[in-house]
Phi, psi and omega in degrees: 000112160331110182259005153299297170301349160287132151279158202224155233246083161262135165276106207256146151326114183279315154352315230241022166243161164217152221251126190275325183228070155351114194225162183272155193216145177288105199301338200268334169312292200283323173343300237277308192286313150356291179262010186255320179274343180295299208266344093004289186088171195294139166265351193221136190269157157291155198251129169226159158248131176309125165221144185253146174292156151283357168249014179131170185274146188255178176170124175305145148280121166242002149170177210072031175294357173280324198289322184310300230270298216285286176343309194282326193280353192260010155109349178298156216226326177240183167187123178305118195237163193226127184256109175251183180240114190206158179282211163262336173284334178282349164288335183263341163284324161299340157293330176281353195267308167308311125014298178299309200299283192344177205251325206236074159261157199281171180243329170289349181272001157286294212275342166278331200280345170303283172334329199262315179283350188288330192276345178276355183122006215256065200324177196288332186279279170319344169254358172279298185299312192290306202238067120063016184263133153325116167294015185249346170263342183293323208291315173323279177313288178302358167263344142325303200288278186300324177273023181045025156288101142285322181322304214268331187294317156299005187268294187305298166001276180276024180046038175291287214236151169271149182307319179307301191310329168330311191268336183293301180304304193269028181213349169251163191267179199328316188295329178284335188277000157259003149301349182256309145330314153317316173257021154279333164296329173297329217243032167076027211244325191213103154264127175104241172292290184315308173277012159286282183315305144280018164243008149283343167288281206309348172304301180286319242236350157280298223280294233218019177095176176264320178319158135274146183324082201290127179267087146274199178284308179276155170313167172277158169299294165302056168295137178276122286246151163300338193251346138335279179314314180308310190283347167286301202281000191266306168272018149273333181307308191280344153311296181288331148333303212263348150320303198291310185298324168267013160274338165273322198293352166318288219309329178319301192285332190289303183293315175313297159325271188339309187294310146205079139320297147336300171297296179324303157306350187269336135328104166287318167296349156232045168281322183289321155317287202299290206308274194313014152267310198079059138188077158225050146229161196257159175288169209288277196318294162343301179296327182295319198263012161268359143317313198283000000 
């Protein structure tokens, strides 16, 4: 056996890895993990590939950017790495391929990692073929991708909507989409719950854009339309209507008791019923405003 070709368990300078396919980390996930190395220590070393610096050797993350992460916030300086030999485009395919692997992977960390590979020069196929994924979802995510539904691409995320009705949503046009909800509906695709959530999404994804909100400093550029706002305040307006219309009619049915109550009681005879029942007292708050 070639003992080159085994990789072997180096301790690396964390300073000196770079992590090629960045991922968004769920904060309460990387806690979890923090303190699960803290107290324990790593149980599985991160994976890199070697390159060389003009300062010295580099190395690609090809996973465990959570462990890494977690390593640099408790303050460590090294870290255990299993060092293979590979370029950077085959560290961003072993990495989306690990990714694929997990038993709970996140689904944005697909569309990033789609994305990312669309951007390196790689087509739909070649990107099907590499991560064992369909071209019709790659094809999916990336026309998603290119037309800026983020609204709908975290919808998908977040197993809200299926990526076909996604791309059905995002390729007819306004008039059209709730014909598209329809027939996602004939064909069993959004029931229930699921279809609630989507037509309150295509709703928002009218109202308020296909993008999501960033929160920075400056406004987003794609400030919303006039007639957009107008339709927004028209339907918070009508909303606090139909508040004021169902506090009166509470308030209505409310004097309408009272009042008769008020009558009733003034029946002796049928005070007297209720005594010879036992039940002629009223809760406190009752009694008081049918006194006054």
């Amino acid at each position: 056996m070639d003992h080159k070709l085994v990789p072997k368990v180096e301790l690396i300078p964390i300073h000196r890895i770079n992590i090629v396919n960045p991922r968004v980390r769920n904060r309460k996930v990387f806690d979890s993990i923090t303190q699960n190395i803290a107290q324990v220590g790593l149980k599985r070393p991160i994976t890199v590939s070697k390159r060389d610096d003009n300062d010295g050797p580099m190395y690609d993350l090809v996973c465990g950017q959570g462990r890494l992460e977690a390593y640099r916030d408790l303050g460590q300086e090294e870290i255990p790495a299993l060092v293979v030999d590979a370029d950077t485009d085959d560290c961003m395919i072993m990495s989306l391929v690990e990714n694929l692997a997990r038993r709970q992977h996140r689904a944005i960390d697909l569309l990033q990692d789609i994305d990312g590979l669309k951007h390196r020069g790689y087509d739909d196929l070649e990107i099907a073929r590499k991560t064992g994924l369909t071209p019709e979802y790659v094809r999916g995510v990336g026309g998603l991708l290119a037309r800026g539904e983020h609204r709908l691409l975290r919808a998908v995320e977040a197993g809200q909507i299926p990526l076909t009705v996604a791309v059905d949503i995002a390729e007819c046009p306004d008039t059209d989409v709730q014909h598209a909800l329809q027939q996602a509906y004939e064909n069993k695709l959004l029931r229930g719950k699921r279809l609630l959530t989507a037509k309150r999404l295509v709703e928002l994804r009218r109202t308020r854009g296909k993008g999501l909100r960033v929160n920075s400093g400056a406004r987003a550029n794609s400030s919303m339309s006039s007639t957009a706002l107008l339709r927004a305040f028209q339907q918070d307006t009508e909303k606090k209507r139909m508040m004021i219309r169902k506090a009166d009619l509470a308030r209505n049915k409310l004097i309408f008791i009272g009042e008769a109550l008020k009558t009733l009681f003034a029946d002796e005879h049928f005070v007297t019923l209720l005594r010879a029942e036992g039940l002629n007292t009223l809760p406190r708050n009752l009694a008081d405003r049918v006194q006054a």
